[in-house]
C-alpha positions as CSV (number, residue, x, y, z in Angstrom):
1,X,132.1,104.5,47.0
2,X,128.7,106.2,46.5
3,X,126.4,108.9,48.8
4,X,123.6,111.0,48.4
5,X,123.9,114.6,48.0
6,X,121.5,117.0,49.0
7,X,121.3,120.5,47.0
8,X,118.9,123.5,48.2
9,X,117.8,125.3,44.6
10,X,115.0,127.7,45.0
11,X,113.9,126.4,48.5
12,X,113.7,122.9,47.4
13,X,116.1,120.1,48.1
14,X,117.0,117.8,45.6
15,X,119.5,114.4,46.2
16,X,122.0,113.2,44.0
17,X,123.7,110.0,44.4
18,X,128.0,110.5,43.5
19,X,129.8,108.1,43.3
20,X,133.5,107.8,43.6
21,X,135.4,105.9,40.7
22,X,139.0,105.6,39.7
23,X,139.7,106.6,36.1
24,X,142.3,103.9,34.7
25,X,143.5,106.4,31.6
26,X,144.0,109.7,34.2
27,X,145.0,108.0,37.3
28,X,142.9,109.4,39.2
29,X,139.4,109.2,41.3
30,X,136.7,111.1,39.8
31,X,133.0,111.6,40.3
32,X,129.7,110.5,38.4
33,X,127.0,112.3,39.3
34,X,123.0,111.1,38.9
35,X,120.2,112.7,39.8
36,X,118.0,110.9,42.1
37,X,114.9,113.0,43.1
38,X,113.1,115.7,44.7
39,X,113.7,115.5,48.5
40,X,110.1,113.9,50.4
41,X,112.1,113.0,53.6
42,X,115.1,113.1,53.9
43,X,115.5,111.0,57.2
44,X,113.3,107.9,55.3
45,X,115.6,108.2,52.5
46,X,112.2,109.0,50.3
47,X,112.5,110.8,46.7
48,X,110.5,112.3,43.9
49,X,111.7,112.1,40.3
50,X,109.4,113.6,37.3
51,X,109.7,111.8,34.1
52,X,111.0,114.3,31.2
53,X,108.7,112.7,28.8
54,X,105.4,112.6,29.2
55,X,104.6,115.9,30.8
56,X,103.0,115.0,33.9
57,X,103.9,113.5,37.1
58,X,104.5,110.2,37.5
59,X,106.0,108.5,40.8
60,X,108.9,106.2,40.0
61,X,109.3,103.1,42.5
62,X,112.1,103.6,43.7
63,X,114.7,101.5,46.3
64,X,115.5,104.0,49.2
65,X,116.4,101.8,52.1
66,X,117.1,98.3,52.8
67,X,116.7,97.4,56.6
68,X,117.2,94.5,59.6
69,X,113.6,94.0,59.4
70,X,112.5,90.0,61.0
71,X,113.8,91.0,64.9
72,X,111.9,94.0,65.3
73,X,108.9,93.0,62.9
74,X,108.6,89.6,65.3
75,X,108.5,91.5,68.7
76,X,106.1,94.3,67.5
77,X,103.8,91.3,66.2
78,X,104.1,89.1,69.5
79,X,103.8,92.5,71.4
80,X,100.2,93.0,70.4
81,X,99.0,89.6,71.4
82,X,100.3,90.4,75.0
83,X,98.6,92.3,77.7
84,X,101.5,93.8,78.4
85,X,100.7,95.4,74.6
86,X,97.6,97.1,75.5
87,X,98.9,98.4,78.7
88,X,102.3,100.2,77.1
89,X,99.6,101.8,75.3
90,X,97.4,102.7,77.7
91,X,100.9,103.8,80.3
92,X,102.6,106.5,78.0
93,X,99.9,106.9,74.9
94,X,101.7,110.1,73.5
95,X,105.4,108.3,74.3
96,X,104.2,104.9,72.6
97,X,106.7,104.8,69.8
98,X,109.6,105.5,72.1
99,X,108.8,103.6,74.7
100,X,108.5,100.6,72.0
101,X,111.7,101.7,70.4
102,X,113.9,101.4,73.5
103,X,112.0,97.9,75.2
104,X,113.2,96.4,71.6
105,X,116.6,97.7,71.4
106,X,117.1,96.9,75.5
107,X,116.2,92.9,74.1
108,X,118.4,93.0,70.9
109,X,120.9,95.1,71.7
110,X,123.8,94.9,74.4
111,X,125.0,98.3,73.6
112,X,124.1,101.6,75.9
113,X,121.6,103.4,74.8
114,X,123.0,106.0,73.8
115,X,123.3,104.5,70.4
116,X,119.6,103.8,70.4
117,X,119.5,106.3,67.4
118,X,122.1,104.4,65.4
119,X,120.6,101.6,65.9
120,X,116.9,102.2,64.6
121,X,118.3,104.2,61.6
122,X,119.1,100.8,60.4
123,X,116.7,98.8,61.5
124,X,112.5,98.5,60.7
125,X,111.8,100.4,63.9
126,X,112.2,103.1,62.8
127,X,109.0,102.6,60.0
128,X,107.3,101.1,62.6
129,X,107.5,104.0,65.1
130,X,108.4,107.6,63.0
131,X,107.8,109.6,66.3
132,X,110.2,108.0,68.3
133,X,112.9,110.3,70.3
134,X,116.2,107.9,70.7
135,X,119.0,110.9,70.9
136,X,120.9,110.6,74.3
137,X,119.1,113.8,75.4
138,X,115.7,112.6,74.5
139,X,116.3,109.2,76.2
140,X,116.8,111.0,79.4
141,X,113.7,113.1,79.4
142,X,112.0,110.0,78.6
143,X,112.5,107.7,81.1
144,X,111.8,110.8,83.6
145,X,108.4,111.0,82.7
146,X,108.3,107.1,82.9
147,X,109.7,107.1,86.2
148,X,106.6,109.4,87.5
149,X,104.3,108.2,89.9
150,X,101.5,108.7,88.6
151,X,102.5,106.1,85.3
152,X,104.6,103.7,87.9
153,X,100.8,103.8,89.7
154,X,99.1,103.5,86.7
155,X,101.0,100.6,85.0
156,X,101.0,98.4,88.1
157,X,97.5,98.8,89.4
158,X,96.1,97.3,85.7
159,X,99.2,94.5,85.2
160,X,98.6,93.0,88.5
161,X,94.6,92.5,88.0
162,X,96.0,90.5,84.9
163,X,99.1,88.5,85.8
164,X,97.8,87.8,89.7
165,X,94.3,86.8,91.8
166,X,92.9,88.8,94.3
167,X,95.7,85.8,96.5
168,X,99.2,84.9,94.9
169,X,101.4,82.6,96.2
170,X,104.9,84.7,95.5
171,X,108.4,84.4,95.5
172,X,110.5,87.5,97.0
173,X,114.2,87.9,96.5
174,X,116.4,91.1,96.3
175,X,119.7,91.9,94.8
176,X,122.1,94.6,94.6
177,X,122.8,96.9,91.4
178,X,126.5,98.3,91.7
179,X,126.7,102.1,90.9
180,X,128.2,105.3,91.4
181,X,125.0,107.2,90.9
182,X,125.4,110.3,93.1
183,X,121.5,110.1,94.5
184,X,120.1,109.3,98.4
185,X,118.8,105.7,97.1
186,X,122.2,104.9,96.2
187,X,124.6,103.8,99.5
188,X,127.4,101.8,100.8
189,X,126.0,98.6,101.7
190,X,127.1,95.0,102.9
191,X,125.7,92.0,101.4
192,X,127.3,88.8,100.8
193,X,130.5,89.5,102.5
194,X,131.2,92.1,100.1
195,X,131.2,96.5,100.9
196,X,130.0,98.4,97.5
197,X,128.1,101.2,96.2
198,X,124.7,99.9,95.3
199,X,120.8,100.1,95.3
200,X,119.1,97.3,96.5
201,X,116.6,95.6,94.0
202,X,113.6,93.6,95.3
203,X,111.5,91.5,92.8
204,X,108.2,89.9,93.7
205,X,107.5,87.0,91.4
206,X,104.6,84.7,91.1
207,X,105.3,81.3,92.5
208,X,102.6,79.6,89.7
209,X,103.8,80.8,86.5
210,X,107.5,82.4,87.6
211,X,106.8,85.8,85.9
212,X,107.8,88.9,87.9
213,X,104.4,90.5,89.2
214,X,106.3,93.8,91.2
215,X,109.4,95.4,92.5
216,X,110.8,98.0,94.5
217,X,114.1,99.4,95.2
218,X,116.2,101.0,98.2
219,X,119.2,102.2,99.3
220,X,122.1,99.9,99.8
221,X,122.2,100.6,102.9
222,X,119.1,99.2,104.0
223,X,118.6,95.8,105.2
224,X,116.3,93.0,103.7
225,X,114.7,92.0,107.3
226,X,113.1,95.6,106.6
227,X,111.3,95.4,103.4
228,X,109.3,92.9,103.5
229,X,106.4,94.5,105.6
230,X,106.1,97.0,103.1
231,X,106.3,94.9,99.9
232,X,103.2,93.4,101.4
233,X,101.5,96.1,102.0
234,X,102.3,97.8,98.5
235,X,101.0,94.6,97.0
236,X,98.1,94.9,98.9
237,X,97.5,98.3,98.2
238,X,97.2,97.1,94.2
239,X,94.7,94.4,95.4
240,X,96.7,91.3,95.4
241,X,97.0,89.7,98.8
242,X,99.7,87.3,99.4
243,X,98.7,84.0,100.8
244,X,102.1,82.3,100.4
245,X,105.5,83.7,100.2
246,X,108.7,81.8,99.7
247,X,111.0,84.2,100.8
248,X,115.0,84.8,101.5
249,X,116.9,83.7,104.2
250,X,117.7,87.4,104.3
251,X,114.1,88.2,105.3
252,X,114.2,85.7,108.6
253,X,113.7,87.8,111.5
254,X,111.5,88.0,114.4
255,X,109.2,91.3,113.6
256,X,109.1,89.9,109.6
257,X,108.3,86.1,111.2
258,X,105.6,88.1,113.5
259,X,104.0,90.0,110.4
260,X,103.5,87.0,108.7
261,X,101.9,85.2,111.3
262,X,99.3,87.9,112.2
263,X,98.3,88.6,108.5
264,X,97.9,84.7,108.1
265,X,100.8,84.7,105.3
266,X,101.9,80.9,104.8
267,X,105.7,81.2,104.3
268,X,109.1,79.0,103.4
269,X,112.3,80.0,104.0
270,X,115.4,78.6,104.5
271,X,116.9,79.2,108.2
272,X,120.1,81.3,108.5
273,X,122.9,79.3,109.6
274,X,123.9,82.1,112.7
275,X,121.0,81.2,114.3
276,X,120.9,79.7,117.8
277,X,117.7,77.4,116.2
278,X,119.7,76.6,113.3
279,X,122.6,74.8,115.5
280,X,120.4,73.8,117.9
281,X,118.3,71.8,115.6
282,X,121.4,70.2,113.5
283,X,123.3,68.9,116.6
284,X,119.7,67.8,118.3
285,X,119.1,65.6,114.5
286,X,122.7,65.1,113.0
287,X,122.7,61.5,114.7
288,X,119.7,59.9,113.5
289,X,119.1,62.1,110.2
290,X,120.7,60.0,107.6
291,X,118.5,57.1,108.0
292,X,116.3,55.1,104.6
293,X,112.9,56.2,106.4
294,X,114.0,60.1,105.7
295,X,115.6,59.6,102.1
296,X,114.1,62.0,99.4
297,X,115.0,61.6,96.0
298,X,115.2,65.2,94.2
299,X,115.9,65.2,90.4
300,X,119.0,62.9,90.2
301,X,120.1,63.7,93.9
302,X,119.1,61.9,97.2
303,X,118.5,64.1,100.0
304,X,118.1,62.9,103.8
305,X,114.6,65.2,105.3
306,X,113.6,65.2,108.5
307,X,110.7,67.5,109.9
308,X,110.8,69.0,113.2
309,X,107.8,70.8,115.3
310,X,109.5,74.1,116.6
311,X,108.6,77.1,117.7
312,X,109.0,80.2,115.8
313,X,109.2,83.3,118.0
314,X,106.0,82.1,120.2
315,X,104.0,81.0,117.4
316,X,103.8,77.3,116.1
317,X,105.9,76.7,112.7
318,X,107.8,73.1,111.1
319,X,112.0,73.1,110.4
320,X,113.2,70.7,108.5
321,X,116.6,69.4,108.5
322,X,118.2,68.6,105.7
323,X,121.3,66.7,104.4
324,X,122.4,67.0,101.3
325,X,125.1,63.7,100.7
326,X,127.0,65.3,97.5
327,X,127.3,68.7,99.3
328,X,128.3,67.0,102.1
329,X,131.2,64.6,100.5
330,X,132.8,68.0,99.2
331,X,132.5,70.2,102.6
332,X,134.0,66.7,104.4
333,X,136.3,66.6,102.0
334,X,137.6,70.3,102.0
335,X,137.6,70.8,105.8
336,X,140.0,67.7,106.4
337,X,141.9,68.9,104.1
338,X,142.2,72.2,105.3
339,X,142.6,70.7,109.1
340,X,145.9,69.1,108.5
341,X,147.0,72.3,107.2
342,X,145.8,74.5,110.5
343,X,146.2,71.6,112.8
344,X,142.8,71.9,113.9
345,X,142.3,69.6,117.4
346,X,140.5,66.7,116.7
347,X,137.5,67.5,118.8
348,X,137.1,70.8,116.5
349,X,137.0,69.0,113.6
350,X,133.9,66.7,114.7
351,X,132.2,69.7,116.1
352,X,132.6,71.2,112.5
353,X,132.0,68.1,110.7
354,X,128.0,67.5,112.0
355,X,127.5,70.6,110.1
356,X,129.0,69.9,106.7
357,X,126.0,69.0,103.8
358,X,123.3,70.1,106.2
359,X,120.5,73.2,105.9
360,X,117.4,74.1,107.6
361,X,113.9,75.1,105.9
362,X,111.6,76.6,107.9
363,X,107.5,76.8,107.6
364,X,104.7,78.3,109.2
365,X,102.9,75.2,108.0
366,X,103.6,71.5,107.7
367,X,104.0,70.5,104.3
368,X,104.5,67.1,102.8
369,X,108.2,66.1,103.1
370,X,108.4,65.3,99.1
371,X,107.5,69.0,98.5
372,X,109.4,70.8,100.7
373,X,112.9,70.4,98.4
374,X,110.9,71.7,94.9
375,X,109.4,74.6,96.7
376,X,112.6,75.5,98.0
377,X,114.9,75.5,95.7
378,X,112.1,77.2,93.2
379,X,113.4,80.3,94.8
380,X,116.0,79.6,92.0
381,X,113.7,81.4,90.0
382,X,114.1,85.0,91.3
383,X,117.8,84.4,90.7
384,X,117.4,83.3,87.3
385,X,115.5,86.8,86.5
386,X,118.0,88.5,88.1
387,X,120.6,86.9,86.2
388,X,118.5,87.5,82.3
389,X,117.8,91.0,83.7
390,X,121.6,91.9,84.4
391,X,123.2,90.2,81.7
392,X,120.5,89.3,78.8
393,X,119.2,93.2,79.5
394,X,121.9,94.5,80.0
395,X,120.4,95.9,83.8
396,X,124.0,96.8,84.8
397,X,126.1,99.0,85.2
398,X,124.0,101.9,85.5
399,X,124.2,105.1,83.6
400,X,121.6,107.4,85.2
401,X,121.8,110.1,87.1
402,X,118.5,111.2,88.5
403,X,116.0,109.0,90.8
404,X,112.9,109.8,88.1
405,X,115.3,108.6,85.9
406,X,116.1,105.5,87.5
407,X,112.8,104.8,88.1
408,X,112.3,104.8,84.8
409,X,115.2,102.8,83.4
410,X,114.0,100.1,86.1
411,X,110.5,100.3,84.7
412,X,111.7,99.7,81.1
413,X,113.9,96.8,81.9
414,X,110.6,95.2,83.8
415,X,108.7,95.3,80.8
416,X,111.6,94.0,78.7
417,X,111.9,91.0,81.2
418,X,108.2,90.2,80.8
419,X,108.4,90.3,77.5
420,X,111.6,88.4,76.9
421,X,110.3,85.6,79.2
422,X,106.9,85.5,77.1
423,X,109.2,84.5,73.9
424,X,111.1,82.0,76.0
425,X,107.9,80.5,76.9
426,X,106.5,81.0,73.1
427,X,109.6,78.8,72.2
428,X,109.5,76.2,73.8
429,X,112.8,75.7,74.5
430,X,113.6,74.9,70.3
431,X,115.6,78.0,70.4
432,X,117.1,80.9,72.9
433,X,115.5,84.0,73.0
434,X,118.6,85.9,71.7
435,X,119.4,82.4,68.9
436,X,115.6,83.2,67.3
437,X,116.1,87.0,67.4
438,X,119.6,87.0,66.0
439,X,118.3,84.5,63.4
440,X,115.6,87.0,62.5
441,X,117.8,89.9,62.5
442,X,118.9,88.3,59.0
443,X,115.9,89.0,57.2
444,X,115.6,92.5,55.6
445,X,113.5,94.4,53.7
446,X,113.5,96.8,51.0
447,X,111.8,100.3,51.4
448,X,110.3,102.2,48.2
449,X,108.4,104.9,48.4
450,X,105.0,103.4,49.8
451,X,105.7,100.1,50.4
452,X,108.4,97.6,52.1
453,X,109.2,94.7,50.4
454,X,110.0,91.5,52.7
455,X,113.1,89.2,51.8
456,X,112.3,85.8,51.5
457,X,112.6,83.6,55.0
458,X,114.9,81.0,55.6
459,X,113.8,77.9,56.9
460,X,115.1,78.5,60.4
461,X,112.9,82.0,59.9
462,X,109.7,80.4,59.5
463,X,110.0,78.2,61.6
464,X,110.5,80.9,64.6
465,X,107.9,83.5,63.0
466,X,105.5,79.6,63.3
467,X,106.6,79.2,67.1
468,X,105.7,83.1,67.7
469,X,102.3,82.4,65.6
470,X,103.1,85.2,63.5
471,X,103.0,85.2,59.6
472,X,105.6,87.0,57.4
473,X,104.4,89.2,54.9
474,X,105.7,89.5,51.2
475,X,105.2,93.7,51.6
476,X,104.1,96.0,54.1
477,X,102.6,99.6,53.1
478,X,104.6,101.9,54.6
């Protein structure tokens, strides 16, 4: 086993590298000690030695470090091509290396972040950005300052005049983030059948190219008919006006309906299934619904569609009915199943049965009956994001314990999801995000005193640095 040594002599600090040996004719471990240089920096690993010979000073090349270097090296490359680049820059300009530091560990690592530190002291990071803070302590006073309002402001108002028009067609979806964070945002709520701790989420997304464009949060306790109004206005208040939104079921109600209508907001949604409209409509159209003239093929399904005029709280809007014949086999299936067992009456079970397979989308507008099933189930995408935020970002649980904080470590993990979803674009579905980065992770790199010396690429390598249009070097001053 070998370390360095540090020695203080004279106010200097010198390193010596022991190592530990076992002596065959004592029996016993000893110690050979060399002498490796005058200290430069002692967190690099970087050393002076003066050659005895020629009387003057000469600087000896000399291996200090050898690092993970292709993950980190890739994402600060594809980083600068990015708008999103220029506006971490222009967000937290004295906080830049730690703000970098933490958005690439949040994509490579699963770990919390409070081993940030131990992460980037083996890793090319921490060349790449020398005035990063990653101790637990500094992490936390960090993501304060990047949970002010005046950066949350700041970043917003210059991404959205780059990833959205002065209109945007937009998809809005919430979830919740489970916690035990002892702050006013965080409350009992009920969603999905289910009574937890939680925050609500809300992320706006862009119906066009499925990136995330904003979001907010709120307590748990707080409803999704509620939010809506002011999402819009928020958005509005950055200069993006929503002409379409394909929206929740959660978000159906008559003053969110009303909004929409009076700003001139084009909207799809599916109909809850409480409703009185919602029954109404299914027992008016169960009969003649599954007819050839209202088939829709979807993907590999078939789908039965038929659009109804209704009205929408006193203002003109479309339902369509909808029967979906695999869903519906199943539900059939399942509720005979279960009526044997409960001895449900026979007239119960026919009342039960014209719902089984069926769903209602709702429209302020009438729209072509072979679009109606993409743009509805694109709401998909909102819970795909949620789904790479919580588990590919590691979102949940949550750690912190201050609201600037949690601003913050929400504002981080939206950057991280903008930029993870740019590689999954880059791609082009010939790898996963986290099968190219952990690929890259492979390749290292030596450090010497003023430069860094790349590893050669494997095949696979290249070919992902190619996809990411970014060229490997054979050395890098450092």
């Amino acid at each position: 086993m070998c370390a360095i040594h540090i020695k203080r002599i004279r106010g200097h600090e010198y390193a010596y590298d022991v190592t530990s040996y076992w002596d065959k004719e004592q029996k016993k471990y000893r110690k050979k000690t060399v002498y490796v240089g005058k200290v430069l920096d002692k967190e690099k690993g970087l050393y002076e030695k003066r050659s005895d010979r020629a009387g003057n000073v000469e600087e000896r090349l000399r291996q200090s470090l050898i690092l993970s270097f292709g993950d980190t090296y890739a994402l600060s490359e594809f980083l600068e091509k990015l708008p999103l680049g220029r506006l971490i820059e222009k967000s937290l300009p004295e906080e830049g290396d730690t703000l970098k530091g933490l958005l690439y560990y949040r994509i490579l690592k699963e770990s919390a972040m409070q081993y940030a530190q131990t992460w980037m002291e083996g890793n090319y990071a921490r060349i790449l950005y020398p005035k990063a803070r990653l101790t637990s302590q500094s992490i936390s006073e960090f993501l304060k300052t990047l949970g002010e309002e005046g950066v949350w402001r700041k970043f917003f108002q210059s991404y959205l005049a780059q990833a959205s028009g002065e209109e945007a067609a937009v998809i809005i979806d919430s979830t919740g983030l489970p916690n035990e964070i002892d702050i006013p945002i965080s409350a009992f709520g009920c969603h999905g059948g289910e009574i937890e701790r939680e925050t609500r989420l809300l992320m706006v997304m862009d119906q066009a190219s499925g990136m995330p464009l904003y979001f907010r949060y709120m307590a748990g306790n707080i409803v999704d008919v509620s939010t809506l109004a002011t999402t819009m206005m928020e958005l509005e208040y950055y200069g993006v006006k929503t002409a379409f939104a394909l929206i929740d079921a959660g978000y159906f109600s008559q003053e969110n309906i009303g909004k929409l209508y009076q700003n001139r907001i084009a909207f799809l949604t599916r109909l809850p299934a409480r409703r009185v409209l919602y029954k109404e409509l299914i027992r008016a159209h169960a009969q003649d619904l599954e007819k050839a003239e209202n088939a829709v093929v979807y993907g590999k399904r078939v789908l039965y569609v038929k659009r109804i005029q209704v009205d929408l709280y006193d203002y003109e809007g479309y339902a369509y009915v909808v029967c979906d014949i695999h869903r519906k086999a199943q539900e059939t299936t399942k509720l005979l199943l279960e009526a044997k067992e409960t001895a449900l009456m026979p007239e119960e079970i026919e009342e039960a049965l014209i719902f089984k397979g069926k769903f209602v989308i709702v429209s302020s507008r009438e729209i072509p009956i072979e679009e109606v099933l993409p743009l509805c189930y694109m709401r998909q995408t909102a819970e795909a994001l949620f789904g790479i935020s919580k588990d590919s970002l590691d979102l949940i649980p949550l750690r912190v314990h201050s609201i600037e904080a949690f601003r913050g470590y929400l504002m981080l993990n939206f950057m991280a999801l903008i930029l993870y979803l740019e590689l999954k674009k880059a791609l082009k579905g010939k790898y996963t995000v986290e099968g190219a980065l952990s690929e890259l992770r492979n390749l290292m790199c030596t450090i010497y005193e003023k430069k860094a010396i790349v590893m050669e690429p494997t095949k696979r390598m290249k070919e992902i640095f190619s996809l990411l249009d970014i060229k490997v070097p054979l050395s890098l001053r450092v």
